[in-house]
MDTraj code that builds the backbone (N, CA, C; nanometers):
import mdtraj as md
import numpy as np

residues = "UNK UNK UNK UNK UNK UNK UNK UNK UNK UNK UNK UNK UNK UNK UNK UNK UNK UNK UNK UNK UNK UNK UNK UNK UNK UNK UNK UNK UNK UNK UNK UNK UNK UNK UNK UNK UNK UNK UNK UNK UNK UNK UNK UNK UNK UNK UNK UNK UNK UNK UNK UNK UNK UNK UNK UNK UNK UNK UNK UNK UNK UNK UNK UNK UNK UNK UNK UNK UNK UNK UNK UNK UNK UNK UNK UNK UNK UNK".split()
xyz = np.array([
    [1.0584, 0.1281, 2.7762],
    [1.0454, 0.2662, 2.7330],
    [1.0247, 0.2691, 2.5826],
    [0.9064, 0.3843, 2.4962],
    [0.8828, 0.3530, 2.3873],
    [1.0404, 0.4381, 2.3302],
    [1.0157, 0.4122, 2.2152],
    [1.1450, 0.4474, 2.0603],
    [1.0626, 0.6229, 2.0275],
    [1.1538, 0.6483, 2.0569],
    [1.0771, 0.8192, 2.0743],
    [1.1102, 0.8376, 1.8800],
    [1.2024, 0.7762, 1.8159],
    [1.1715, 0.7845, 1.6828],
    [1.0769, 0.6871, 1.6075],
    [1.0050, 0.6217, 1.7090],
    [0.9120, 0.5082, 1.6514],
    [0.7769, 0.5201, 1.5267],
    [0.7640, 0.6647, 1.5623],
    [0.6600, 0.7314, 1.4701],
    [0.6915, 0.7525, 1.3827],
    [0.8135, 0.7716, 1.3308],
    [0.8929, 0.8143, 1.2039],
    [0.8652, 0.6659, 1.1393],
    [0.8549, 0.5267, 1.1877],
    [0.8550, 0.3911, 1.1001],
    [0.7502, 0.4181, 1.0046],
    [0.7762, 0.3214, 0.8904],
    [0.6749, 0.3453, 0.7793],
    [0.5990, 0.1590, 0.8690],
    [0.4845, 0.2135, 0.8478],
    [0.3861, 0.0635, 0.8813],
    [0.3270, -0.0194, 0.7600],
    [0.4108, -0.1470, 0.7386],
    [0.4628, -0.1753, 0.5971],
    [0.2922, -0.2755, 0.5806],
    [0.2489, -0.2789, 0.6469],
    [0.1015, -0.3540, 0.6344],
    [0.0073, -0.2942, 0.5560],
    [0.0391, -0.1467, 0.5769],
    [-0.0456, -0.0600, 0.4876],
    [-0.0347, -0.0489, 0.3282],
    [0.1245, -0.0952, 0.3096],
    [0.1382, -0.0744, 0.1798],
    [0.1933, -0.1920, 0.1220],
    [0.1648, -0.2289, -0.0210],
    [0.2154, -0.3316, -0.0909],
    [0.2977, -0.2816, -0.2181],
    [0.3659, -0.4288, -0.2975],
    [0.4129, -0.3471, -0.4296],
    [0.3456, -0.3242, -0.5193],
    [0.3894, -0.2539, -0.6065],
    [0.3377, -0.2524, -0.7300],
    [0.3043, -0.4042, -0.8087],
    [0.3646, -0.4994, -0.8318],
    [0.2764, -0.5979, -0.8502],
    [0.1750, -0.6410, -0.7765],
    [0.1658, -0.6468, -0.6580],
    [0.0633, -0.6895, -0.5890],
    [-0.0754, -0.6075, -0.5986],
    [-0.0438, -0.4303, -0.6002],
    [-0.1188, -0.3462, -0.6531],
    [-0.2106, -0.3840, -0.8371],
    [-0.0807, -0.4082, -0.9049],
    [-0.1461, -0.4594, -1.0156],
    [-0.2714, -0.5472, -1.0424],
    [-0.2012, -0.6901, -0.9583],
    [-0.3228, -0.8004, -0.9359],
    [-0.4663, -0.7421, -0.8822],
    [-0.4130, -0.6777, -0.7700],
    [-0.5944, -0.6376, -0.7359],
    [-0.6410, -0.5196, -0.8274],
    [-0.5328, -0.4605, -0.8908],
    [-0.6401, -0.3325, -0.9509],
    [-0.6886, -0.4458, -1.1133],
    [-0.5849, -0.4977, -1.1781],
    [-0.6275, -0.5526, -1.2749],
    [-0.5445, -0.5144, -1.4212],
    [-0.4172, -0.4305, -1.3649],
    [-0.3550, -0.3679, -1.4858],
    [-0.2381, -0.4249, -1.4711],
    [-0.1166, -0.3756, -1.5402],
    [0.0276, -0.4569, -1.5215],
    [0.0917, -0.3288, -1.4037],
    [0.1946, -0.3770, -1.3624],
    [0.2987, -0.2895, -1.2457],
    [0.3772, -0.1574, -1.3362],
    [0.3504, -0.1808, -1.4995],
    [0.3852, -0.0412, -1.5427],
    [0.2608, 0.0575, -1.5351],
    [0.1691, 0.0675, -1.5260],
    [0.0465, 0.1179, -1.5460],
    [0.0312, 0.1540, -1.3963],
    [0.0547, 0.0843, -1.2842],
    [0.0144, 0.1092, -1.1337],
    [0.1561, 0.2132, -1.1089],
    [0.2687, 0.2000, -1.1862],
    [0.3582, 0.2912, -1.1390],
    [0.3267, 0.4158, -1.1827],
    [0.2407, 0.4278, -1.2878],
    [0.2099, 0.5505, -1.3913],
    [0.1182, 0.6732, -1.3239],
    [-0.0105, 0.5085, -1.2177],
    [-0.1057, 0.5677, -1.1567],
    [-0.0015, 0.6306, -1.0653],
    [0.0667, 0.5822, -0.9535],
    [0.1580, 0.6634, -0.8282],
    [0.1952, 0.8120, -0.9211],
    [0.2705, 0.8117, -1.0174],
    [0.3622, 0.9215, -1.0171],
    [0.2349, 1.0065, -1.0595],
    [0.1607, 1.0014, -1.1459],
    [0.0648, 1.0743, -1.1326],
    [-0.0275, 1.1354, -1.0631],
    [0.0051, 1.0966, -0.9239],
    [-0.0817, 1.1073, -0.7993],
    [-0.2528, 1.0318, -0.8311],
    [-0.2735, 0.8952, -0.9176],
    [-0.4134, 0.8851, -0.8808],
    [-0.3625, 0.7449, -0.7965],
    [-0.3345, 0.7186, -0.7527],
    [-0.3183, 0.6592, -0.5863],
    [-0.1934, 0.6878, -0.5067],
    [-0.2291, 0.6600, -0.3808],
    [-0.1198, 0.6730, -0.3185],
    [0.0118, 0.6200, -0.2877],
    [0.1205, 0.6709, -0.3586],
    [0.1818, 0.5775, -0.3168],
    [0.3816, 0.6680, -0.2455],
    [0.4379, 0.5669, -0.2478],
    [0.5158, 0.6650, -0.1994],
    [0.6632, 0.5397, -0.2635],
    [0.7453, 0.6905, -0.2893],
    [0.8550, 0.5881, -0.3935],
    [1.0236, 0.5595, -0.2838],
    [1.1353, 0.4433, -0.2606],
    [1.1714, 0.4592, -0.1527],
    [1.3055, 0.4084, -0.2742],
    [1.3623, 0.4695, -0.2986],
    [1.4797, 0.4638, -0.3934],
    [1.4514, 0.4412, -0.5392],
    [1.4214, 0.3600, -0.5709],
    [1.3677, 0.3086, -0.7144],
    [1.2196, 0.2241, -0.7309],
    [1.2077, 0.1906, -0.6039],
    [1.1100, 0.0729, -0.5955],
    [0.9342, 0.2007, -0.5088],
    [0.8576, 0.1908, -0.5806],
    [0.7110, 0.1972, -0.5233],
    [0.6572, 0.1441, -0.4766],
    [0.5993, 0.1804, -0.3616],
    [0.5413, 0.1287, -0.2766],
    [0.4024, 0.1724, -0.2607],
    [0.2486, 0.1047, -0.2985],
    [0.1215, 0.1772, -0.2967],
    [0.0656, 0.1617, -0.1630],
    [-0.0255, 0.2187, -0.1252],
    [-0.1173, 0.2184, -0.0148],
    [-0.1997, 0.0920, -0.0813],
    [-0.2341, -0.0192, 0.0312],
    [-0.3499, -0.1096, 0.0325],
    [-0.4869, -0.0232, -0.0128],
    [-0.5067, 0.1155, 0.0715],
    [-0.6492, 0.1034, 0.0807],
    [-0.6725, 0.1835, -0.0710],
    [-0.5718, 0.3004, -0.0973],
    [-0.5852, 0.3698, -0.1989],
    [-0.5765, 0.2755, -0.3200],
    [-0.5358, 0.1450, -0.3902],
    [-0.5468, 0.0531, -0.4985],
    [-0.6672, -0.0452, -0.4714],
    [-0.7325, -0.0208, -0.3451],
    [-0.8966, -0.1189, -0.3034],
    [-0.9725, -0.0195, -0.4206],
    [-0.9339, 0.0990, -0.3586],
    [-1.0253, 0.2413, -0.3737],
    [-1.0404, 0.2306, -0.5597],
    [-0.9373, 0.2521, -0.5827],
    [-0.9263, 0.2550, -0.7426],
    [-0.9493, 0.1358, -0.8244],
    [-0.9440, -0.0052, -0.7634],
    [-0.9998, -0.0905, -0.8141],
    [-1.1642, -0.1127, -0.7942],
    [-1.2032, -0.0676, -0.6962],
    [-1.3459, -0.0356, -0.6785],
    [-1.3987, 0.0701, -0.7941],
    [-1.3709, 0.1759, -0.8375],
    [-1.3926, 0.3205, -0.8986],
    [-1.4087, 0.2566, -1.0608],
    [-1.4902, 0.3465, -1.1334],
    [-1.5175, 0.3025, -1.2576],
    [-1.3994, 0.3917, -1.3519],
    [-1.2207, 0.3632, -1.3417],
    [-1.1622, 0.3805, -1.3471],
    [-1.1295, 0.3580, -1.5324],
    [-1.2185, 0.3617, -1.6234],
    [-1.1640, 0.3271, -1.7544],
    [-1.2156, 0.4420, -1.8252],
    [-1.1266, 0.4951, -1.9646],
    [-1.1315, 0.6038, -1.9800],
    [-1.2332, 0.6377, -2.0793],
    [-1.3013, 0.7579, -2.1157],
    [-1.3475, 0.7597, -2.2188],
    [-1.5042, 0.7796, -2.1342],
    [-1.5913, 0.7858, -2.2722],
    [-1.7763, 0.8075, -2.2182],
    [-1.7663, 0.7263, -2.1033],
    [-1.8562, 0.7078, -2.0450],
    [-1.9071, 0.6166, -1.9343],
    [-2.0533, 0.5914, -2.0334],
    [-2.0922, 0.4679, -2.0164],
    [-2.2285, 0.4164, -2.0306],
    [-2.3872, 0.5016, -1.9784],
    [-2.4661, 0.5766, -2.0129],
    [-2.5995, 0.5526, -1.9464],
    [-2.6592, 0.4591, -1.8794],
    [-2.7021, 0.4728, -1.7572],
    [-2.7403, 0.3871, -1.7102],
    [-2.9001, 0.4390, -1.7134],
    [-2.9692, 0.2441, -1.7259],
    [-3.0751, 0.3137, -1.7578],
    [-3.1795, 0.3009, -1.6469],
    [-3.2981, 0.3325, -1.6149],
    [-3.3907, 0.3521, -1.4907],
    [-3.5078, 0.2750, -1.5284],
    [-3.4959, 0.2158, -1.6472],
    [-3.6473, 0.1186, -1.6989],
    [-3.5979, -0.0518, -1.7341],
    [-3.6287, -0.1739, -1.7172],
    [-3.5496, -0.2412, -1.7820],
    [-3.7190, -0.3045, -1.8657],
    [-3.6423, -0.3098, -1.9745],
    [-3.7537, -0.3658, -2.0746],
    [-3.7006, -0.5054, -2.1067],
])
top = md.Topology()
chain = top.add_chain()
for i, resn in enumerate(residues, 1):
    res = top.add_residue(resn, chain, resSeq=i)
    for name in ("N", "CA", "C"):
        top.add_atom(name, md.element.get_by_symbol(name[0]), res)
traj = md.Trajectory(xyz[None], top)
């Protein structure tokens, strides 16, 4: 018979720590905690310790995430 509170489990595959978040985004675990509380990834906090979403720190390490102008890109290469 299933765990009728089974849906309530957090599915810990989905999410890693903040260091591990760090390594793939490329910043330190103070900076990935900065991103969570700020809401630019997802993450979710479980006493003291953060916990990010895998796909949401893919997402943001993919994204041209650095601040300031962005570059022109150009459409001719000479």
């Amino acid at each position: 018979m299933d765990d009728p509170g089974a849906s309530a489990h957090l599915d810990l595959g989905e999410w890693i720590t903040t260091r591990e978040a760090a390594e793939l985004i490329g910043v330190t675990p103070n900076q990935v905690r900065h991103l969570a509380r700020t809401d630019t990834i997802k993450a979710r906090k479980f006493g003291h310790v953060w916990m990010i979403n895998r796909d949401s720190a893919k997402a943001y390490a993919a994204s041209d995430h650095r601040p300031g102008p962005k570059p022109e890109k150009s459409s001719s290469l000479n």
